[in-house]
TIROKE-470831 format. One record per atom (N, C-alpha, C, O, CB): atom name; residue number from 1; z negated, x negated, y negated; residue in three letters. Coordinates in steps of 0.2 Angstrom, whole numbers. Glycine has a CB too. Example, Ala and Ser with C-alpha at 12.3 -4.5 7.8 and 13.67 -1.06 7.14 Angstrom:
// TIROKE-470831
 vexmar badren    pz    px    py lose
      N      1   -39   -66    28  ALA
     CA      1   -39   -62    22  ALA
      C      1   -39   -66    16  ALA
      O      1   -42   -71    17  ALA
     CB      1   -45   -57    22  ALA
      N      2   -35   -64    11  SER
     CA      2   -36   -68     5  SER
      C      2   -39   -64     0  SER
      O      2   -40   -67    -6  SER
     CB      2   -29   -70     3  SER
This chain:
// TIROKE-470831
 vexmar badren    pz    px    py lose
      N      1  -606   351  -298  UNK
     CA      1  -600   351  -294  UNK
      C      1  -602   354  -287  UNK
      O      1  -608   352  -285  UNK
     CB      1  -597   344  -293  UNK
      N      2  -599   358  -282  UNK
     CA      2  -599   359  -276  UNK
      C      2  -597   357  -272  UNK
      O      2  -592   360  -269  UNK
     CB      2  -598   361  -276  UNK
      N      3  -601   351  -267  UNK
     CA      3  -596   348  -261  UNK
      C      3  -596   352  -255  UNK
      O      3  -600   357  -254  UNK
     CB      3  -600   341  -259  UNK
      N      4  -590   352  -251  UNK
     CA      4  -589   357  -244  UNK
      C      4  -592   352  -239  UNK
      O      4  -595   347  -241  UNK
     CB      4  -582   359  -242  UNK
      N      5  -591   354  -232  UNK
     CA      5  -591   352  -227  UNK
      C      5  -590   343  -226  UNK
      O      5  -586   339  -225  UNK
     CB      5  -585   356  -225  UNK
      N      6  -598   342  -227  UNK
     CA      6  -600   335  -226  UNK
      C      6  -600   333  -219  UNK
      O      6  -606   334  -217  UNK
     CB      6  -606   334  -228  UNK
      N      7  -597   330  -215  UNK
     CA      7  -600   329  -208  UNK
      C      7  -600   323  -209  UNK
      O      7  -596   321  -204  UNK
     CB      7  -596   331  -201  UNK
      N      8  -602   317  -212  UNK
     CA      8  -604   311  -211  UNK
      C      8  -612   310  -216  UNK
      O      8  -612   305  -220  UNK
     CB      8  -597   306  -212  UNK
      N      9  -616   314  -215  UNK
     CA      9  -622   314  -219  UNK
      C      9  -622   307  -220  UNK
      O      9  -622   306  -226  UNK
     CB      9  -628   318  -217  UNK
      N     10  -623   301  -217  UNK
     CA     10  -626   295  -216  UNK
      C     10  -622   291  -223  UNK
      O     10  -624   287  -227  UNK
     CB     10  -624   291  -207  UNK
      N     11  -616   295  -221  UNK
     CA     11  -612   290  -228  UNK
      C     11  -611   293  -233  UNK
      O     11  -609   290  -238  UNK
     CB     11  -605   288  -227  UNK
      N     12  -612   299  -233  UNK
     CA     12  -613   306  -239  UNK
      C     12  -620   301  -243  UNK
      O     12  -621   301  -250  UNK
     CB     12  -617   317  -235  UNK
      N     13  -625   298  -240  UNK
     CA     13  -631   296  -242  UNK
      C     13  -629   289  -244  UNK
      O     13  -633   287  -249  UNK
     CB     13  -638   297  -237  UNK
      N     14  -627   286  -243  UNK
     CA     14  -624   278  -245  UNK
      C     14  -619   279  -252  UNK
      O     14  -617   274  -256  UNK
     CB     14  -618   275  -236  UNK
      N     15  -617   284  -253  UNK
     CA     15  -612   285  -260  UNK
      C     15  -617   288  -264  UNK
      O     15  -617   286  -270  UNK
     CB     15  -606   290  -258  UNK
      N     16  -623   293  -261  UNK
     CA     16  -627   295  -267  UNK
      C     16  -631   290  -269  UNK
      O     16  -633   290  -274  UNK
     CB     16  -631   300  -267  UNK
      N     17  -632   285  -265  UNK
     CA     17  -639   278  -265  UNK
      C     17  -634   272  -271  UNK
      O     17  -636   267  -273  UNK
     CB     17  -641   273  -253  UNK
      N     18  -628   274  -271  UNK
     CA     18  -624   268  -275  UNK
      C     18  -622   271  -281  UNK
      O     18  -617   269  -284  UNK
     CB     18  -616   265  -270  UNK
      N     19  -625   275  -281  UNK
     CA     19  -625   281  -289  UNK
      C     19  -630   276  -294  UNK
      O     19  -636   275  -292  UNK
     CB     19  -629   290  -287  UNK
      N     20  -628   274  -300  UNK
     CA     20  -630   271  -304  UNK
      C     20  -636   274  -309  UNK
      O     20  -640   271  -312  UNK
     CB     20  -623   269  -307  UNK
      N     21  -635   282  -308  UNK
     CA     21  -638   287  -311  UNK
      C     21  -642   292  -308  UNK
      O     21  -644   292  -302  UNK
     CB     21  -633   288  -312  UNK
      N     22  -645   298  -311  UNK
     CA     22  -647   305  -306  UNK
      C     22  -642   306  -304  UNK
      O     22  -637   306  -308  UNK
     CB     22  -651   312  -309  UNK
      N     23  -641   308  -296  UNK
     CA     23  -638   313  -291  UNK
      C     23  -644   319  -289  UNK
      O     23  -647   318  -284  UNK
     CB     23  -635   308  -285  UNK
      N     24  -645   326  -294  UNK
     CA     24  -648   332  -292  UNK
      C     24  -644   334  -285  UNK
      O     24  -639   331  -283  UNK
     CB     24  -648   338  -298  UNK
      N     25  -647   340  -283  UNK
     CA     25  -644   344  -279  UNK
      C     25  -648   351  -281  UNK
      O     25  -655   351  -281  UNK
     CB     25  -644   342  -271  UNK
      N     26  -646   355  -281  UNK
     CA     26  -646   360  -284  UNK
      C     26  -649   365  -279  UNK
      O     26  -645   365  -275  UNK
     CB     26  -640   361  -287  UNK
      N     27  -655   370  -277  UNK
     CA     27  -656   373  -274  UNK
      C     27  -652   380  -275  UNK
      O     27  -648   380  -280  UNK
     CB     27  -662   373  -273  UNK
      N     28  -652   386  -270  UNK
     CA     28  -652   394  -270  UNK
      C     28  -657   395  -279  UNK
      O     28  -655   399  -283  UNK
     CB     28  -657   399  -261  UNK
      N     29  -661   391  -280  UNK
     CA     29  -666   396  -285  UNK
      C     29  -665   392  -290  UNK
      O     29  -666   394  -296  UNK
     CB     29  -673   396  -283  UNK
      N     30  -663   387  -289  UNK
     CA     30  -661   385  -296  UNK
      C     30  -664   377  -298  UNK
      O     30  -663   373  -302  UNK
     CB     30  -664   391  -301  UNK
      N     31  -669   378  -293  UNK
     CA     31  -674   370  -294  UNK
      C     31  -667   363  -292  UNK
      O     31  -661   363  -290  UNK
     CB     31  -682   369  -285  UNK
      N     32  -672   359  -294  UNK
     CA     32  -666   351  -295  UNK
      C     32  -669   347  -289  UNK
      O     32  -675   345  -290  UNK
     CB     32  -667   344  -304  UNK
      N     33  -667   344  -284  UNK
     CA     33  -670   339  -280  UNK
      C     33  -666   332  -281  UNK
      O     33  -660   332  -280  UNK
     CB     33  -669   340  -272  UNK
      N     34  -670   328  -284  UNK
     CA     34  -667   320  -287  UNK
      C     34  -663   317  -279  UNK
      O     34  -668   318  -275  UNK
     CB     34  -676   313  -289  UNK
      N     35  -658   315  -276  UNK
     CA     35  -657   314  -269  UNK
      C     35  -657   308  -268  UNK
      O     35  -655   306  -262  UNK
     CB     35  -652   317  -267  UNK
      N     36  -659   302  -275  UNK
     CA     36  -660   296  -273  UNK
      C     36  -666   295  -271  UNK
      O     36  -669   289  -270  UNK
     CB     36  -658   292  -277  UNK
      N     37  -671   302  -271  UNK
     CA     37  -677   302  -270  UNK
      C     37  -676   304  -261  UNK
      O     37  -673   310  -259  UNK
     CB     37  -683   306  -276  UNK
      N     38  -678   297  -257  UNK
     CA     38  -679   296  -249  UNK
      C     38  -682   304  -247  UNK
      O     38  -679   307  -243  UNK
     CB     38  -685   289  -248  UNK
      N     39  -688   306  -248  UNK
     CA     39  -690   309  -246  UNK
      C     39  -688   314  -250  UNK
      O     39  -693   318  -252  UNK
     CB     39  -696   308  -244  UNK
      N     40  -683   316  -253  UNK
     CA     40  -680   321  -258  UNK
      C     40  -675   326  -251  UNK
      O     40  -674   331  -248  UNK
     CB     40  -675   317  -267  UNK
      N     41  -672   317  -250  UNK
     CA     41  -666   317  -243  UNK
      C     41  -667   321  -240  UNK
      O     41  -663   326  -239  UNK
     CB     41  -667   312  -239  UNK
      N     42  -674   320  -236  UNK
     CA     42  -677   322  -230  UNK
      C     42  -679   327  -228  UNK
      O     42  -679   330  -223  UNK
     CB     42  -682   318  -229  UNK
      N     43  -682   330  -236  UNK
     CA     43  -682   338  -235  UNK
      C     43  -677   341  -238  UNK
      O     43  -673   340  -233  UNK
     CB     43  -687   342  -238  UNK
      N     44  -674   342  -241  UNK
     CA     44  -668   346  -243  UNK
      C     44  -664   344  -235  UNK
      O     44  -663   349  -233  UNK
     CB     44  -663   343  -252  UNK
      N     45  -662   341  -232  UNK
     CA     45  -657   342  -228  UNK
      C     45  -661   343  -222  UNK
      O     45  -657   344  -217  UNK
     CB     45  -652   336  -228  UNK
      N     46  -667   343  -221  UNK
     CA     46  -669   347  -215  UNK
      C     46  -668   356  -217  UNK
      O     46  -668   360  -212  UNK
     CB     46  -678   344  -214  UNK
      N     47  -668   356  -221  UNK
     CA     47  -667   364  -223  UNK
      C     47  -659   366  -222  UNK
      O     47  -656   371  -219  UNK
     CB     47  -670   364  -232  UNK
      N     48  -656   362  -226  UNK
     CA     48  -650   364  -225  UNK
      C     48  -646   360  -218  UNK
      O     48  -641   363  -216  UNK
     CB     48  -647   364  -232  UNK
      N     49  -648   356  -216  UNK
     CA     49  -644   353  -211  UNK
      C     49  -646   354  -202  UNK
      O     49  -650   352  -199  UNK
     CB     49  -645   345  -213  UNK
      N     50  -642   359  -202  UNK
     CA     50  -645   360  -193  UNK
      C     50  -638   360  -188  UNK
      O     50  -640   359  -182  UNK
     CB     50  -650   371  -191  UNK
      N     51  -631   360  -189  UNK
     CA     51  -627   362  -184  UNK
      C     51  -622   353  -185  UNK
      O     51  -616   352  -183  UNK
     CB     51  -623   372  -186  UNK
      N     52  -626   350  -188  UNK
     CA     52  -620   342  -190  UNK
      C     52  -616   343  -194  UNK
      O     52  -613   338  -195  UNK
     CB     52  -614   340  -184  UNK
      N     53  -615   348  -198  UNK
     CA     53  -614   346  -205  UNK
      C     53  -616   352  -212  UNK
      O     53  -620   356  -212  UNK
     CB     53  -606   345  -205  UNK
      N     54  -614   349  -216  UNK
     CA     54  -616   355  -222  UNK
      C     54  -611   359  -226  UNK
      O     54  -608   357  -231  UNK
     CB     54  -619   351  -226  UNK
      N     55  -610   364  -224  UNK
     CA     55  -604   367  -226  UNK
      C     55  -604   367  -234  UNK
      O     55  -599   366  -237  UNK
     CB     55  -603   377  -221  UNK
      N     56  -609   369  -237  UNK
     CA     56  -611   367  -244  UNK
      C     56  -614   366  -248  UNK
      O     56  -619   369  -249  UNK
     CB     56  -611   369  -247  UNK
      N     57  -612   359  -254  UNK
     CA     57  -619   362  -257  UNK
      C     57  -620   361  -266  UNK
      O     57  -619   355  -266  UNK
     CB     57  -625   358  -253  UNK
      N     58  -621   361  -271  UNK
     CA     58  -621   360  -277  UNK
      C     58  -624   353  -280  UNK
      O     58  -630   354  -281  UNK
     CB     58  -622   364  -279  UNK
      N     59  -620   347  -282  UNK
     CA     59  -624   344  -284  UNK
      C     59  -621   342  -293  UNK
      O     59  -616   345  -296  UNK
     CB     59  -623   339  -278  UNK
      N     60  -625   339  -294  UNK
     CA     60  -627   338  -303  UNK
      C     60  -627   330  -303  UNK
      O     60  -632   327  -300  UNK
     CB     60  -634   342  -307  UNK
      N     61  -622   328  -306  UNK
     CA     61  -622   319  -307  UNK
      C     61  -622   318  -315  UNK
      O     61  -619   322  -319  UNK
     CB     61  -614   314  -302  UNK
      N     62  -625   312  -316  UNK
     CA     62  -624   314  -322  UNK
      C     62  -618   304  -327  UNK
      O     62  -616   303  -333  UNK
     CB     62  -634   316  -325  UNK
      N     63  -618   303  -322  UNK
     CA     63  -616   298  -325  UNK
      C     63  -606   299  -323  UNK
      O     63  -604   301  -317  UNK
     CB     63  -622   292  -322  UNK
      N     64  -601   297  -328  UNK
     CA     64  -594   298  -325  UNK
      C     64  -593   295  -319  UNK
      O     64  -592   299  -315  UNK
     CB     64  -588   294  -330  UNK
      N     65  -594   288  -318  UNK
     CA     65  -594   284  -313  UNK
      C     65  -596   285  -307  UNK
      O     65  -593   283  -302  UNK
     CB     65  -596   279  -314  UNK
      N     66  -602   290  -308  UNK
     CA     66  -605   293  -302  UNK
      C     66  -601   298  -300  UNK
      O     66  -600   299  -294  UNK
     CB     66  -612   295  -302  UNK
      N     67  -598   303  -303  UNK
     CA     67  -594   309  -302  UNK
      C     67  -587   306  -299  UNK
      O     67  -583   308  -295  UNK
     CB     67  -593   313  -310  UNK
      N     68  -587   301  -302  UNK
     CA     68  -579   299  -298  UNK
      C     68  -582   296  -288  UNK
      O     68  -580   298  -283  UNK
     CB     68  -573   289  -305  UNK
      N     69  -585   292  -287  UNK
     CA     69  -587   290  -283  UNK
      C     69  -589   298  -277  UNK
      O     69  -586   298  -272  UNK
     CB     69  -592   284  -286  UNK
      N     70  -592   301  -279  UNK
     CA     70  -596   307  -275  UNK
      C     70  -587   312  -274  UNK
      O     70  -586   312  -268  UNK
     CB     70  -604   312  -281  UNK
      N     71  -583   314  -278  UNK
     CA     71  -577   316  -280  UNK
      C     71  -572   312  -272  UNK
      O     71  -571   315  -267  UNK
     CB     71  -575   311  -289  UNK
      N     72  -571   305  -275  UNK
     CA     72  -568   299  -270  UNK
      C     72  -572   300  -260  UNK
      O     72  -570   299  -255  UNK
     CB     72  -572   290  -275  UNK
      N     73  -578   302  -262  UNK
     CA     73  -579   302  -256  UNK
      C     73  -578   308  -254  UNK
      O     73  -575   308  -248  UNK
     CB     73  -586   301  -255  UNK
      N     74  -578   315  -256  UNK
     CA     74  -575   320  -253  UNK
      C     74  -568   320  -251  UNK
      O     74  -567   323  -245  UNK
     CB     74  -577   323  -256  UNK
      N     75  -564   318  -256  UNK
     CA     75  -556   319  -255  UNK
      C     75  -555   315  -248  UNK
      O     75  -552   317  -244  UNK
     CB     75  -551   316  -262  UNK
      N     76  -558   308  -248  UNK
     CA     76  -557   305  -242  UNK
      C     76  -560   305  -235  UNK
      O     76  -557   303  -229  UNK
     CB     76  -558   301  -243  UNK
      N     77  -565   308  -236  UNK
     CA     77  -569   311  -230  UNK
      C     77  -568   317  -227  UNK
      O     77  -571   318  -222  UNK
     CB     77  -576   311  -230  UNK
């Protein structure tokens, strides 16, 4: 799935941390960064995070429950 324009990363990370399951994020090349892995966090969004938010990015959930919750957070945020 492709999320847009995250501007609250702090609570973007509190919805993937309450993910029951893997939440990947998908690089440009194709590699998987686990994002319940802390320091998965820390690099992947130092890379992509510089201006306060993240205009895009692909993520891979594998669990239904988790897809609706990541889903629920975008429509509402």
């Amino acid at each position: 799935m492709k999320v847009h324009n995250i501007t609250d990363i702090e609570k973007f990370f509190k919805v993937v941390d309450s993910c029951e399951g893997k939440v990947e994020l998908v690089t440009g090349e194709g590699d998987r960064l686990n994002l319940k892995s802390k320091l998965s966090q820390y690099v992947s969004m130092a890379n992509i995070f510089s201006d306060g938010t993240i205009a895009e990015l692909e993520l891979l959930a594998y669990e239904p429950g988790d897809i609706d919750k990541l889903v629920s957070f975008m429509m509402n945020n």
